[in-house]
N, C-alpha and C positions, 0 to 999 in steps of 0.2 A: 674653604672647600673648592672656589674656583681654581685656584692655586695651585692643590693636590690634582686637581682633574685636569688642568694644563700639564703639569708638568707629569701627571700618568702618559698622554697624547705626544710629549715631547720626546717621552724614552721610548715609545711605542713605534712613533715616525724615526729617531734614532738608529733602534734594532733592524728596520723595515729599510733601511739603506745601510746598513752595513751587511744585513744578506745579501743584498743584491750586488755590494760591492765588493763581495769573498773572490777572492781571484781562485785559480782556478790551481788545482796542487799541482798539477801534472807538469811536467819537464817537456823540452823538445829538443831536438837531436836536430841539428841544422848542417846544411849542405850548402855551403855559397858554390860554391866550384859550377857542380851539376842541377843547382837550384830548386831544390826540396827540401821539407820540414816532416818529420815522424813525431807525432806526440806522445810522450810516453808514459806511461800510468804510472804512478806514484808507487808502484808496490815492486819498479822495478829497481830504483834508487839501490845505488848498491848492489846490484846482482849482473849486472851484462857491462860489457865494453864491447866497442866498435874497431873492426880492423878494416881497412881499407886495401886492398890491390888492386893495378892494373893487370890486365892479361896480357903478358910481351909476344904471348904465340899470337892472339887473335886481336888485331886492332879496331873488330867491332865493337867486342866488349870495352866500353869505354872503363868502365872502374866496376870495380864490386865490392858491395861491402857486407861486411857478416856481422850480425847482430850477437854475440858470445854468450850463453848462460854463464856466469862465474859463480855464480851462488855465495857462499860468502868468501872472505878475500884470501882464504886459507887453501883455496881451492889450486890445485897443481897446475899450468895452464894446460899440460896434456889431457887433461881433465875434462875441459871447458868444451862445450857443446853449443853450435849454430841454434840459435830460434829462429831463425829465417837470413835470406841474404835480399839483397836488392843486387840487381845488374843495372848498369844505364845502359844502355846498346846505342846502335847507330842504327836511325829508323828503316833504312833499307837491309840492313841484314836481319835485323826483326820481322819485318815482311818476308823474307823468304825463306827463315826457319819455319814461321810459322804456319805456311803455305805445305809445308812439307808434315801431315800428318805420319808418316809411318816410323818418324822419331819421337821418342819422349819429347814435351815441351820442357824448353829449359826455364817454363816456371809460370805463375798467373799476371797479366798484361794488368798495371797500376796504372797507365797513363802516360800522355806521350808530350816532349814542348818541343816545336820547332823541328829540328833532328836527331833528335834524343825519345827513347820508347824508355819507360822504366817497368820493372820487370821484379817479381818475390819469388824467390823460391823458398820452401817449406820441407822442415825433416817428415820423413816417413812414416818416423817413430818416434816414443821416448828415448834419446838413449843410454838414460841410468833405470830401468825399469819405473814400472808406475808404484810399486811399494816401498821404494827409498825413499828419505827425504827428500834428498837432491830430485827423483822423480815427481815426486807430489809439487814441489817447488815449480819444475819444470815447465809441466800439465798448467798447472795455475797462471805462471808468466805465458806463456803461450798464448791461453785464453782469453787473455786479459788485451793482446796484441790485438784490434781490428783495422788492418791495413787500411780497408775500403772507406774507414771512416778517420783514420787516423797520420793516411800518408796525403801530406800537400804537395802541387807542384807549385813554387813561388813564381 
């Protein structure tokens, strides 16, 4: 009986460390360059790519990069719809767009290292309506993004 009842307590302390040692599903999208991590929910796997540009007009905009819905891989790229963009900017032209209320902001302020301000910008709308799948899809990944909890600056 003692036997059964150790070894009930051995598979019990077992289970109770292998929850604890569940790693965690979720993916992260790393930036060595500009030195940020985005972690990204598990239900996106498969559905977005990341396109990176400089801006050759504006040498504040350091890079930008655009988060792509692709929904599945069948999708046209003409297709493919922004879920958000991050900018890295240069912290002194960051300060003096943003000083300048009578223009749209070029987006909500993530955090800043050094000389570098980083920066989201965010679609308006759906834009494959909220009725499609591709929308429903959309709506869902979108949601599922929380910047404020999910964007690091390393």
């Amino acid at each position: 009986m003692k036997k059964i009842v150790s070894l009930l307590g051995f598979v019990s302390l077992l289970g109770l460390i292998m929850v604890g040692c569940k790693s965690n599903e979720n993916s992260f999208y790393k930036n060595g360059d500009y030195a940020f991590q985005i972690e990204i929910p598990e239900e996106w796997e498969n559905k977005y790519t990341v396109l990176e540009d400089k801006d050759e007009k504006n040498e504040n905009i350091k890079s930008q990069l655009a988060f792509l819905y692709t929904g599945d891989k069948n999708m046209k790229e003409e297709d493919r719809a922004e879920l958000f963009r991050i900018y890295v900017l240069d912290k002194n032209y960051w300060e003096e767009i943003d000083k300048n209320k009578e223009e749209p902001p070029l987006g909500a302020y993530l955090g800043e290292k050094g000389e570098l301000v980083y920066v989201v910008a965010t679609p308006q709308s759906n834009p494959y309506g909220e009725e499609t799948e591709a929308g429903k899809d959309f709506d869902k990944m979108y949601k599922l993004m929380d910047l404020d909890k999910n964007f690091k600056i390393n």
